[in-house]
PyMOL CGO cylinders between C-alpha atoms (Angstrom):
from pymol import cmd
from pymol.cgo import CYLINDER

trace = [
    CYLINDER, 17.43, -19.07, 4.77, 13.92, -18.56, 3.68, 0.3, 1, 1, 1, 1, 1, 1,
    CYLINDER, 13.92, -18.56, 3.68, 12.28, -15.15, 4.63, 0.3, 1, 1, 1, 1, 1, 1,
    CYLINDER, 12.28, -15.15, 4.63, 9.57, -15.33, 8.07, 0.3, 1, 1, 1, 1, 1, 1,
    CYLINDER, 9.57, -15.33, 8.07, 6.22, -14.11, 7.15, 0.3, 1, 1, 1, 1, 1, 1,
    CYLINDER, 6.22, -14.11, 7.15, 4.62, -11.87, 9.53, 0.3, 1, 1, 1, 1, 1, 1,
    CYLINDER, 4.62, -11.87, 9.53, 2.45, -14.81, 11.42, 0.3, 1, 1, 1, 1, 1, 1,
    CYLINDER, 2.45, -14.81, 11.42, 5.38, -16.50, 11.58, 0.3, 1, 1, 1, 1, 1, 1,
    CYLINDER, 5.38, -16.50, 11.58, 7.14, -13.68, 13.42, 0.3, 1, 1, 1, 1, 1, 1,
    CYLINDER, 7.14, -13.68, 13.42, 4.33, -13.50, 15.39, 0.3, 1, 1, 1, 1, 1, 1,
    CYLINDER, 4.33, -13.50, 15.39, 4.18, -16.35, 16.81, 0.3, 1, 1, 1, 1, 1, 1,
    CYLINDER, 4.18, -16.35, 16.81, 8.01, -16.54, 17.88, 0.3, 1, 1, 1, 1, 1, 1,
    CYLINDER, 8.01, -16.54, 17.88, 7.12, -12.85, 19.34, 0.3, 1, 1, 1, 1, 1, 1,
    CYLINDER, 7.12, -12.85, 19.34, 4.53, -15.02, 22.03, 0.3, 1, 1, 1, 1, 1, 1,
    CYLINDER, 4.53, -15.02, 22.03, 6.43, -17.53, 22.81, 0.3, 1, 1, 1, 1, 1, 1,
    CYLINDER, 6.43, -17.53, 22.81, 10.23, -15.60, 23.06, 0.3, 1, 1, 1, 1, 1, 1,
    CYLINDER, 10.23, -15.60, 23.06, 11.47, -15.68, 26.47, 0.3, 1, 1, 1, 1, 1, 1,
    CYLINDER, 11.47, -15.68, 26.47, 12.93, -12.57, 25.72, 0.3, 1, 1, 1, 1, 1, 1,
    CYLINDER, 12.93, -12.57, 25.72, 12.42, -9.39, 23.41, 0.3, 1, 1, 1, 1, 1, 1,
    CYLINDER, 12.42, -9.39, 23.41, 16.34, -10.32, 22.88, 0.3, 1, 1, 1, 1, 1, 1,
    CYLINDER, 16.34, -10.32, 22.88, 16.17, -13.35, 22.53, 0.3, 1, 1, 1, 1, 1, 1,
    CYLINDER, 16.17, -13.35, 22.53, 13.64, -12.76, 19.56, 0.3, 1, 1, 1, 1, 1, 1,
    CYLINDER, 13.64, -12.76, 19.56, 15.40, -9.97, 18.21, 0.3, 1, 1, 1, 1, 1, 1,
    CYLINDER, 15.40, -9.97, 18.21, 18.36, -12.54, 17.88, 0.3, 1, 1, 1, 1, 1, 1,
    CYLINDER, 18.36, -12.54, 17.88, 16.82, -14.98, 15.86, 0.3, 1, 1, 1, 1, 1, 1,
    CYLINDER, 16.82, -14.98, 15.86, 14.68, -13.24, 13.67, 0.3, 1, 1, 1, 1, 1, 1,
    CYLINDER, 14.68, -13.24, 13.67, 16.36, -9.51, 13.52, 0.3, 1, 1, 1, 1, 1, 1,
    CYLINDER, 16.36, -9.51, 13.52, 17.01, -10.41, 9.46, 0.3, 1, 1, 1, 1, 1, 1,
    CYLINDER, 17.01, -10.41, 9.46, 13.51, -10.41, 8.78, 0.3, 1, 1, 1, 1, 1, 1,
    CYLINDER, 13.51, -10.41, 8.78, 12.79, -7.17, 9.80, 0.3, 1, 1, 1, 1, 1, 1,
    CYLINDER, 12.79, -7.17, 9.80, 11.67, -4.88, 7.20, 0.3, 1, 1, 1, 1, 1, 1,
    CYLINDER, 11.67, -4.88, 7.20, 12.97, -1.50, 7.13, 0.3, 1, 1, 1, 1, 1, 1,
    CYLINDER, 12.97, -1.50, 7.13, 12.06, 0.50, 4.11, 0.3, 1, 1, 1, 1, 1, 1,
    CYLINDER, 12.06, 0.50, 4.11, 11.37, 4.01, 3.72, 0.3, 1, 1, 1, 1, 1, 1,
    CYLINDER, 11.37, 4.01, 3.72, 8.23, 4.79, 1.57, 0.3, 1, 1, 1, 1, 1, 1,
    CYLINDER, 8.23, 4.79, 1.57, 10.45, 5.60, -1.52, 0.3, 1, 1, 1, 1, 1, 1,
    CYLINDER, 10.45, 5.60, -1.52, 12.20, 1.83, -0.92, 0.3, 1, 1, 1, 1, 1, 1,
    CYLINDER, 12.20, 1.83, -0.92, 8.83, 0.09, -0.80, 0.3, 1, 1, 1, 1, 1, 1,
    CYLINDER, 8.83, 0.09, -0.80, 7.79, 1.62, -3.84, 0.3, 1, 1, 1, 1, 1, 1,
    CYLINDER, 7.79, 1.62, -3.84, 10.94, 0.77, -5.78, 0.3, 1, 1, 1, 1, 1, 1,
    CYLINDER, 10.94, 0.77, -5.78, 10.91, -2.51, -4.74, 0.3, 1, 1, 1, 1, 1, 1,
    CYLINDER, 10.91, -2.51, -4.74, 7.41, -3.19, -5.32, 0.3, 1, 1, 1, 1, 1, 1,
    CYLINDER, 7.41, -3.19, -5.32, 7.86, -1.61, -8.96, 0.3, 1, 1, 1, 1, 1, 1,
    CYLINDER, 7.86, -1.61, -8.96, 10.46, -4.19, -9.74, 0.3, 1, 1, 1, 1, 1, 1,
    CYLINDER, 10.46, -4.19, -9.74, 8.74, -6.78, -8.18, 0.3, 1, 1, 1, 1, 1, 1,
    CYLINDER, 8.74, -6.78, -8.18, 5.58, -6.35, -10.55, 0.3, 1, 1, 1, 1, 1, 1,
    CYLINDER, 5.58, -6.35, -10.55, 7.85, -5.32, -13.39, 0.3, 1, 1, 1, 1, 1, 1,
    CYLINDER, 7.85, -5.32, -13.39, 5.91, -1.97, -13.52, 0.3, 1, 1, 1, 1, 1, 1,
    CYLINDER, 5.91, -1.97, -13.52, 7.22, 1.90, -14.84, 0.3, 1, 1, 1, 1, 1, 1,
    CYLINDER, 7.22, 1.90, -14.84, 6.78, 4.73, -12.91, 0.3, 1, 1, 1, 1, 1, 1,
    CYLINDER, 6.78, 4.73, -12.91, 5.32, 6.19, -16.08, 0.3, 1, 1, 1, 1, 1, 1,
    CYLINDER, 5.32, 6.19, -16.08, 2.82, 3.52, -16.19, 0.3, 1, 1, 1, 1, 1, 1,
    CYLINDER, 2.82, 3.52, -16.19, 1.77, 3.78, -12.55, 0.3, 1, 1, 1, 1, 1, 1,
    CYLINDER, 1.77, 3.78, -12.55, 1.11, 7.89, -13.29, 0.3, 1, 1, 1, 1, 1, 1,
    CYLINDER, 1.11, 7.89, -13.29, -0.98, 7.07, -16.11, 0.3, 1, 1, 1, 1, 1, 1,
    CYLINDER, -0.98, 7.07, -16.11, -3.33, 4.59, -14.20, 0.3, 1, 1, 1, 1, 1, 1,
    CYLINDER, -3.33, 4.59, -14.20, -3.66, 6.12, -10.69, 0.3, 1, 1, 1, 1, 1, 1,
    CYLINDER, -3.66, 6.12, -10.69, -4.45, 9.81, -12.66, 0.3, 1, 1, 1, 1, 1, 1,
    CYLINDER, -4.45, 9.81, -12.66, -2.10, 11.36, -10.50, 0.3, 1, 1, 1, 1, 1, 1,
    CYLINDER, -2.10, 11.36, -10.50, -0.25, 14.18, -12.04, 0.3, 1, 1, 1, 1, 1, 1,
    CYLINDER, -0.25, 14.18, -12.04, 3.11, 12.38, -13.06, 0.3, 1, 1, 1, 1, 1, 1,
    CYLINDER, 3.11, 12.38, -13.06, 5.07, 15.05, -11.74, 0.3, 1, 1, 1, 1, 1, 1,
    CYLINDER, 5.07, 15.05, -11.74, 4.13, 14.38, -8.08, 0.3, 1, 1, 1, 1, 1, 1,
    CYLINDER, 4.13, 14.38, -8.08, 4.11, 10.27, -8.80, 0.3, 1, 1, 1, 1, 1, 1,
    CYLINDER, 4.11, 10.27, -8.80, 7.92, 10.90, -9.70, 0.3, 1, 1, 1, 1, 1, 1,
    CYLINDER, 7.92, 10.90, -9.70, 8.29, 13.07, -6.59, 0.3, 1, 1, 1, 1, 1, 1,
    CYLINDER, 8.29, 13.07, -6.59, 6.56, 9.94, -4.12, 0.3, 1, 1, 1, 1, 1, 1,
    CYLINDER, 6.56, 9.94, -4.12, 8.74, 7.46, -5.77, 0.3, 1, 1, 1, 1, 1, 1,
    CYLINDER, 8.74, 7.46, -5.77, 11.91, 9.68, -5.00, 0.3, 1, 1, 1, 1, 1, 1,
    CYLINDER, 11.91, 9.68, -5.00, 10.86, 10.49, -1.43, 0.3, 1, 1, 1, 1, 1, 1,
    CYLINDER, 10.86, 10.49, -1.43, 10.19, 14.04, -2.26, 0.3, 1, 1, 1, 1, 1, 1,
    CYLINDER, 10.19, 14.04, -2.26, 6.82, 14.40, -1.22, 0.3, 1, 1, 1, 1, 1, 1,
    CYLINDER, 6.82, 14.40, -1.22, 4.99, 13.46, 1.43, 0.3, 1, 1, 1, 1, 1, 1,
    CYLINDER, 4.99, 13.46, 1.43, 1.38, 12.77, 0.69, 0.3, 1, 1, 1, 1, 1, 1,
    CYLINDER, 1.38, 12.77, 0.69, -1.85, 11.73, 1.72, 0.3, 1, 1, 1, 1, 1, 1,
    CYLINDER, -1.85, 11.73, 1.72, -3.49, 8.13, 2.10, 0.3, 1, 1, 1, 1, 1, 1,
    CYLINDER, -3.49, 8.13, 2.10, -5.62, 8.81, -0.94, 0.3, 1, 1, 1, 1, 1, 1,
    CYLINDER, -5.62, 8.81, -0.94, -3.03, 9.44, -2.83, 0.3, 1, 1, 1, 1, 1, 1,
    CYLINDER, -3.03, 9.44, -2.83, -0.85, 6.32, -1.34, 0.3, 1, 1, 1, 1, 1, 1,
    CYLINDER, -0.85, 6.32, -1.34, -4.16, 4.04, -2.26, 0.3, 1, 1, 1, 1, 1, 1,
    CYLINDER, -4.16, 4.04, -2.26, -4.21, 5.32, -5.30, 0.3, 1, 1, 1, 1, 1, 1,
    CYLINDER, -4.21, 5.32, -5.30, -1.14, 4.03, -6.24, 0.3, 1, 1, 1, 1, 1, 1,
    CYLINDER, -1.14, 4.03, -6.24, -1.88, 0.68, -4.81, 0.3, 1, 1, 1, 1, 1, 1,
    CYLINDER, -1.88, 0.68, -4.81, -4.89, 0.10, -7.00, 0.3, 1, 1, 1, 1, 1, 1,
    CYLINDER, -4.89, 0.10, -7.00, -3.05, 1.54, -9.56, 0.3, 1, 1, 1, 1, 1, 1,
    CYLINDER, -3.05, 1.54, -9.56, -0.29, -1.13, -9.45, 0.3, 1, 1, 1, 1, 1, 1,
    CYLINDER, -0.29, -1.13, -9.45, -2.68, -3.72, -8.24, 0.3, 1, 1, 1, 1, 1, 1,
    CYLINDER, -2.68, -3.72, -8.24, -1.03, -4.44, -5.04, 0.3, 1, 1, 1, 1, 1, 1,
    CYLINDER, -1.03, -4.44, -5.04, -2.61, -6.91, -2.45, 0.3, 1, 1, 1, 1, 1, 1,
    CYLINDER, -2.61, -6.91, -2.45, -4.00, -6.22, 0.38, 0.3, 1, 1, 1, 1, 1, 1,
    CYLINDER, -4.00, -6.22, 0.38, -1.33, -7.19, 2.61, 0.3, 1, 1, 1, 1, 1, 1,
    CYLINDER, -1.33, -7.19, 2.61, 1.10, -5.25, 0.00, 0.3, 1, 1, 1, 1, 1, 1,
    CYLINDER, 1.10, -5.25, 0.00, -1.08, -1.92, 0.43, 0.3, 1, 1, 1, 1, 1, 1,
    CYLINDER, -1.08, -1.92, 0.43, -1.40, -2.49, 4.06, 0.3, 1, 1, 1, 1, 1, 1,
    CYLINDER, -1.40, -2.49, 4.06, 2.52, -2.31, 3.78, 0.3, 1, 1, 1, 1, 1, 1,
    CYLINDER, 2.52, -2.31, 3.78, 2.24, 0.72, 1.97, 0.3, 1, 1, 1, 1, 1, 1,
    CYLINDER, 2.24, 0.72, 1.97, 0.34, 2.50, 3.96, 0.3, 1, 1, 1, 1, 1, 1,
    CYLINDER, 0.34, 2.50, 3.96, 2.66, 1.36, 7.28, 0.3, 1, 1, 1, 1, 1, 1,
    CYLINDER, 2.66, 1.36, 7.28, 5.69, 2.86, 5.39, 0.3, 1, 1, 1, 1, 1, 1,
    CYLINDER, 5.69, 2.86, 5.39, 3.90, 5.74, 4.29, 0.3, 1, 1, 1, 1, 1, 1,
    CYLINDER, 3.90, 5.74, 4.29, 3.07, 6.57, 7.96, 0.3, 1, 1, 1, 1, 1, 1,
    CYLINDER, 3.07, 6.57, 7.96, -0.55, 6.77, 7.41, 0.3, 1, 1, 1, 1, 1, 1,
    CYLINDER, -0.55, 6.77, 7.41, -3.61, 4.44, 8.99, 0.3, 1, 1, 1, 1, 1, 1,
    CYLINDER, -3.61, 4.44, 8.99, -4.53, 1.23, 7.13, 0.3, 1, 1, 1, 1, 1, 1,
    CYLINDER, -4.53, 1.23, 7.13, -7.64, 0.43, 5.98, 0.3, 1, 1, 1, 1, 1, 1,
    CYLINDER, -7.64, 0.43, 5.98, -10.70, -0.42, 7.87, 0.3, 1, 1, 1, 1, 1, 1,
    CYLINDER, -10.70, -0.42, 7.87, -13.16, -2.46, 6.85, 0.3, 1, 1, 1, 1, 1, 1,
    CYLINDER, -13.16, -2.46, 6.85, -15.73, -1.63, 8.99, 0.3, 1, 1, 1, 1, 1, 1,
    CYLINDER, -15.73, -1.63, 8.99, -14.90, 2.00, 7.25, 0.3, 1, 1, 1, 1, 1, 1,
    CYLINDER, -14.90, 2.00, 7.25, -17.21, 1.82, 4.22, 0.3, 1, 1, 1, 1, 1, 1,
    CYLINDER, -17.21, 1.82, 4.22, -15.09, 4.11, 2.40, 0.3, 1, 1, 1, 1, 1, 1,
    CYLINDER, -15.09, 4.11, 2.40, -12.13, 1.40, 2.75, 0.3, 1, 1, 1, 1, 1, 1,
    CYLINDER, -12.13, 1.40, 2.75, -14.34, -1.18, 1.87, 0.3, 1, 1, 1, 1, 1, 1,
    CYLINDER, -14.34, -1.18, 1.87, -15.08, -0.17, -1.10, 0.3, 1, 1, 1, 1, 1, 1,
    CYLINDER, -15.08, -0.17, -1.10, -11.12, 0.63, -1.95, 0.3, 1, 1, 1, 1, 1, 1,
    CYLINDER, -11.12, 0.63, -1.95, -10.46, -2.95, 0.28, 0.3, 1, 1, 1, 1, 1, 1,
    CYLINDER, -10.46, -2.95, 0.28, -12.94, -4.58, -3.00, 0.3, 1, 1, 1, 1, 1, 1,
    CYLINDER, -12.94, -4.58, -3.00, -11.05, -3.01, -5.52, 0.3, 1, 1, 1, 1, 1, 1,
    CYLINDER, -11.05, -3.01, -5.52, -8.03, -4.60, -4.60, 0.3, 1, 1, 1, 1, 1, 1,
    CYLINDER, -8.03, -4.60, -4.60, -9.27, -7.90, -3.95, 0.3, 1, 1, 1, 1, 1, 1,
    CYLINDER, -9.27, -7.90, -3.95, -10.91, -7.72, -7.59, 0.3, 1, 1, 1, 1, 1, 1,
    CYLINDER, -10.91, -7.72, -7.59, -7.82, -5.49, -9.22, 0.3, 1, 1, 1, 1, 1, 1,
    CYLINDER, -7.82, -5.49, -9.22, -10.54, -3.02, -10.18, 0.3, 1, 1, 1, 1, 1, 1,
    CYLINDER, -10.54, -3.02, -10.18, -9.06, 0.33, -11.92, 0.3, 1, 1, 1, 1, 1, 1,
    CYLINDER, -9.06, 0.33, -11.92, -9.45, 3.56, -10.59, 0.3, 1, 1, 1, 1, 1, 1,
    CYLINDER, -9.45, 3.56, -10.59, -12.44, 4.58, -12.78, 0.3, 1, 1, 1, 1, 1, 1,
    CYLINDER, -12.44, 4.58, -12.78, -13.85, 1.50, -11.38, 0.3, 1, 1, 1, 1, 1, 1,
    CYLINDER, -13.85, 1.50, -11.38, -13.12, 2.16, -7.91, 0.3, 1, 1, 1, 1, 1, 1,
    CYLINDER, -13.12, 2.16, -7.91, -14.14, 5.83, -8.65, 0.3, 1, 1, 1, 1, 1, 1,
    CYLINDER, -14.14, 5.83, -8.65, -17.85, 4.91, -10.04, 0.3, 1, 1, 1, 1, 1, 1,
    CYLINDER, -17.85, 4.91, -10.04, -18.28, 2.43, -7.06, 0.3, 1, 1, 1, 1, 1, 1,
    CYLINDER, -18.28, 2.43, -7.06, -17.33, 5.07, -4.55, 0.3, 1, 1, 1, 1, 1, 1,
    CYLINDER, -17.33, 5.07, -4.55, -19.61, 7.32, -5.90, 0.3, 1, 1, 1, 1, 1, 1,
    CYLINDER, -19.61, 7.32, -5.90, -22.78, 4.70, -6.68, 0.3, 1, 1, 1, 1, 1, 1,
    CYLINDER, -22.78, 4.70, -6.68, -22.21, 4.33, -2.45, 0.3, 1, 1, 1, 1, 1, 1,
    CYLINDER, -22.21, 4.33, -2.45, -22.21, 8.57, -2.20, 0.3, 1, 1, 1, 1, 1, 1,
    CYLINDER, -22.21, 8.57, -2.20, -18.56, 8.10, -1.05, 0.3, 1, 1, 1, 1, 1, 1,
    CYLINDER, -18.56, 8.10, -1.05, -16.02, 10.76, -1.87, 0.3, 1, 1, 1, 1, 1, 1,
    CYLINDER, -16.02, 10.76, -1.87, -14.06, 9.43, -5.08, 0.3, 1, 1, 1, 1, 1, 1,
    CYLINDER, -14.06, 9.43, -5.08, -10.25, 9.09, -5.30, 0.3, 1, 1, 1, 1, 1, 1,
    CYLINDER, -10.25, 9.09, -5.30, -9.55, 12.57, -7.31, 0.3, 1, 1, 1, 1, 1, 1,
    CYLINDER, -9.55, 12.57, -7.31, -12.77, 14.45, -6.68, 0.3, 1, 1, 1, 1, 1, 1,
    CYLINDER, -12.77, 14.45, -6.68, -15.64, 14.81, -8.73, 0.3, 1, 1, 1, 1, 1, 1,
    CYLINDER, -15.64, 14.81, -8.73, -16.14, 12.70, -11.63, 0.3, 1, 1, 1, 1, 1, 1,
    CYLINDER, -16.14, 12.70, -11.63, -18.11, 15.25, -13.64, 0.3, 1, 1, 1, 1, 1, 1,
]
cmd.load_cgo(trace, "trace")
């Protein structure tokens, strides 16, 4: 059976008699990754290395390799910073963010506007990071000087 997107979901939600009834039908399709699962699978989805993702998002590789294993818990920077460094989607770093337990972004935010173009135009961090900054908006790992 083919997988529900989330509109589709939605609109079985509105028109379920019952919250059971719902759950029945469509309980499958619920996702129910931790932040370490989403990560995985989104690395073998893209066919991407951990190594790789360190490099691009300028984290320090030590703490990348702790996200990926669940070991730390981190901040939403840090979480976006991985999305544009693996040139998720929107919809894919919305995800991330859900599973990562923090907010998603805004675009009435101009911060997350900015970060919301990069990923619609799979900028890299250094070009997210000069944008920010041309807009006086804090970059993604401090100052650039």
């Amino acid at each position: 059976m083919p997988d529900k997107d989330t509109l589709q979901l939605e609109n079985e939600l509105a028109a379920a008699e019952s919250v059971e009834e719902f759950f029945a039908g469509n309980e499958k399709f619920f996702q129910k990754f931790t932040l370490a699962q989403y990560l995985e699978f989104l690395l073998k989805e893209k066919n991407l290395s951990k190594a790789e993702i360190a490099k691009k998002s300028l984290l320090n590789p030590v703490y990348v390799y702790h996200i990926f294993a669940g070991r730390k818990k981190t901040s939403r920077v840090k979480i976006l910073s991985l999305a544009v460094a693996m040139n998720l989607t929107v919809n894919e770093t919305q995800r991330l963010l859900y599973f990562a337990g923090v907010e998603k972004l805004y675009v009435k935010n101009s911060w997350d506007s900015i970060i919301l173009f990069a990923l619609k135009n799979n900028l890299t961090i250094e070009r997210t990071n000069n944008l920010l900054d041309k807009f006086s908006e804090t970059p993604f790992l401090g100052d650039l000087n």
